[in-house]
N, C-alpha and C positions, 0 to 999 in steps of 0.2 A: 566339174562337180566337186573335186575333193576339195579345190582350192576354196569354193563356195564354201563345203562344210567347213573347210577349217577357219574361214575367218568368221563363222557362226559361234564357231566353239569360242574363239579367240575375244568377239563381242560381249558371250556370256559372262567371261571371265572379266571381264573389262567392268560390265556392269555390276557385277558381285563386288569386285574391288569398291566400286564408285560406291555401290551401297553402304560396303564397311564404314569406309573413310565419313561416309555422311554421318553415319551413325556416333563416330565418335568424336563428329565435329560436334553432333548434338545433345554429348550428355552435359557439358558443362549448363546451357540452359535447359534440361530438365532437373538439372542440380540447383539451379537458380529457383526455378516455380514451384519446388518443391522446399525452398528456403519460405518464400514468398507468403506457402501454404498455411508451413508453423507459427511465422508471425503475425497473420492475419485475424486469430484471437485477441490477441494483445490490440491491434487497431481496432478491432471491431469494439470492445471492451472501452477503449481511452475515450471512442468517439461519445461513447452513450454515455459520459461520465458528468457531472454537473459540477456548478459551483454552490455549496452550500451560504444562505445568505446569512448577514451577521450585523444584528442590531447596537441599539446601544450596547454601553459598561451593566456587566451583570456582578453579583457579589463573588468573591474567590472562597474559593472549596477550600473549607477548613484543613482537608487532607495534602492540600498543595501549602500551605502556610507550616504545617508542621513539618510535612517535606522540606521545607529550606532551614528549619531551626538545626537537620540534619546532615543534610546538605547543601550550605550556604553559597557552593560555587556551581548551583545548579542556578541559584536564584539572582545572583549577583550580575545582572547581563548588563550589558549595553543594549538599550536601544535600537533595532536595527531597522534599517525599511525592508518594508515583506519583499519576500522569495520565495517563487515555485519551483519547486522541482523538474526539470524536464524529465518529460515521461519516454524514455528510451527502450527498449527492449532488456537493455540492459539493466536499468533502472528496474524496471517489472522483475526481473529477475532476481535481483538483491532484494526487496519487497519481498517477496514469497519466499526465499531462504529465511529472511533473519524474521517474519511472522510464523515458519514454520517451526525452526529453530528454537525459538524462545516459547511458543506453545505448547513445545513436546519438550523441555529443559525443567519448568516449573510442576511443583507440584501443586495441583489445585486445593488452597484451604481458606475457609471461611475468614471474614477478619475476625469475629470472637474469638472462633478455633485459634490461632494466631498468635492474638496479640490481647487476648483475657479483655479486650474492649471494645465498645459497640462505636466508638469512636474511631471514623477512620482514618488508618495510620496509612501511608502514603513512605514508600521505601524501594531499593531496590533489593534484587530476590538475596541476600547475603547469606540466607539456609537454603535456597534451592526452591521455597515455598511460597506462595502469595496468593492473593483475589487478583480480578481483572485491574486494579491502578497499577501493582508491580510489574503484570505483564507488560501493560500499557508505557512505562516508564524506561523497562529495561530493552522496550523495541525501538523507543528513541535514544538512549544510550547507544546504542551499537548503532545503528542507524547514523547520528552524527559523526561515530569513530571514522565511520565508512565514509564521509564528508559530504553526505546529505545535510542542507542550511537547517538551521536551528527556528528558521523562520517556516520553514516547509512541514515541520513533526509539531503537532497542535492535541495536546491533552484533550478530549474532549467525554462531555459528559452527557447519558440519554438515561432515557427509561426505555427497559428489555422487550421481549416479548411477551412479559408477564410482568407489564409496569414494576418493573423493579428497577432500583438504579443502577447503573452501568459506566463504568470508564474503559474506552477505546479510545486508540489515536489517530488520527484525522493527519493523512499526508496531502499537502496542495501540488499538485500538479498543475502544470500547464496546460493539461486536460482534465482536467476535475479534480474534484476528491474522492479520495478513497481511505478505505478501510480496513484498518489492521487490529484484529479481534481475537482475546484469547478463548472464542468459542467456536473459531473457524479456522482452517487456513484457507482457505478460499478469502481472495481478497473480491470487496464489492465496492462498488459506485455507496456515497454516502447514501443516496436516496431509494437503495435497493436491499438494505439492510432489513428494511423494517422496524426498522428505531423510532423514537420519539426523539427528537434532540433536544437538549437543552441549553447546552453555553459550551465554550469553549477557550483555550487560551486566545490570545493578539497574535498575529504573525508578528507581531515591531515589539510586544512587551510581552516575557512570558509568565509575569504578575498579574498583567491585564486579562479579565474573561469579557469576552462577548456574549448576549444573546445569540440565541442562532432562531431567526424566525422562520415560521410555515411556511412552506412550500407553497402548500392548496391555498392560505388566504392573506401571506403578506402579512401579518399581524403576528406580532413577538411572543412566543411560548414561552411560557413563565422559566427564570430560572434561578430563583430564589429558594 
């Protein structure tokens, strides 16, 4: 009988062991599915993400032409063939710093406020101040520093949620487009925005604007 009890005891102890050891075979994969967990927004997000369509040559925004009279080695490009961005986690990640970044950097002022003109001036933030084009400008500045393609950051131009007009930048991903806006950080799918679009820069020229046509019927939204 003791002999019994003791290799009783002796099993328990054996099994408690066995359970530890299991336990800390297993945290490395609960360390794993709980990685899995945080970036499953990110996939969930890139899947539902579209490619926005892009018609003929639309006319170039008077604000981007005076931009280069200022900064001429913004304008002076080569020609490139288009590049998307892969959409990495990583990638997600620099997106939301440098839209956050530069969102909460500028101060928001009217272009009259500004620049005494109803005429829009098109610049990067050099007092700290701007409308949505500087935003939009100085999140592709940093963005290329970062060595995102110069084909993937696409100036683009809509009307708001109060038909008014609006410049955001439009990054191409290898899963969609997305948007980088000085009236959000929340980064969205282009077609989840609630924009009206209207033309945008070429991935290959960044003189060149496109159309950007309807979604719902295929037929080119003015962008004149």
């Amino acid at each position: 009988m003791v002999e019994r009890f003791g290799d009783a005891q002796l099993s328990k102890k054996t099994r408690a062991a066995a359970a530890a050891l299991l336990k800390v075979a297993l945290l490395p994969l609960f360390g794993v599915l709980a990685l899995s967990l945080q970036i499953e927004p990110l996939h969930a997000a890139a899947y539902r993400a579209s490619f926005a369509p892009v018609g003929e040559e639309a006319s170039i925004p008077y604000g981007w032409m005076d931009f280069c009279t200022r900064q001429p080695q913004e304008c002076n490009q080569p020609v490139l063939p288009p590049q998307d961005v892969a959409l990495t986690a990583k990638t997600w990640k620099l997106l939301e710093k440098i839209n956050a970044e530069v969102n909460a950097s500028i101060e928001p002022i009217s272009n009259l406020d500004h620049w005494g003109t109803l005429a829009d001036h098109w610049d990067y933030p050099i007092d700290g101040k701007g409308d949505c084009k500087i935003y939009a400008l100085e999140k592709r500045r940093q963005l290329i520093e970062r060595g995102v393609p110069r084909q993937a950051l696409l100036m683009t131009i809509v009307k708001d949620h109060h038909n008014m007009g609006h410049t955001i930048l439009t990054v191409r991903t290898d899963k969609g487009d997305f948007i980088l806006d000085n009236l959000t950080d929340e980064i969205l799918s282009w077609d989840e925005t609630g924009y009206h679009f209207l033309k945008r820069q070429s991935q290959e020229d960044p003189n060149v604007w496109l159309a950007i046509l309807s979604p719902a019927s295929g037929r080119k939204i003015s962008a004149r």
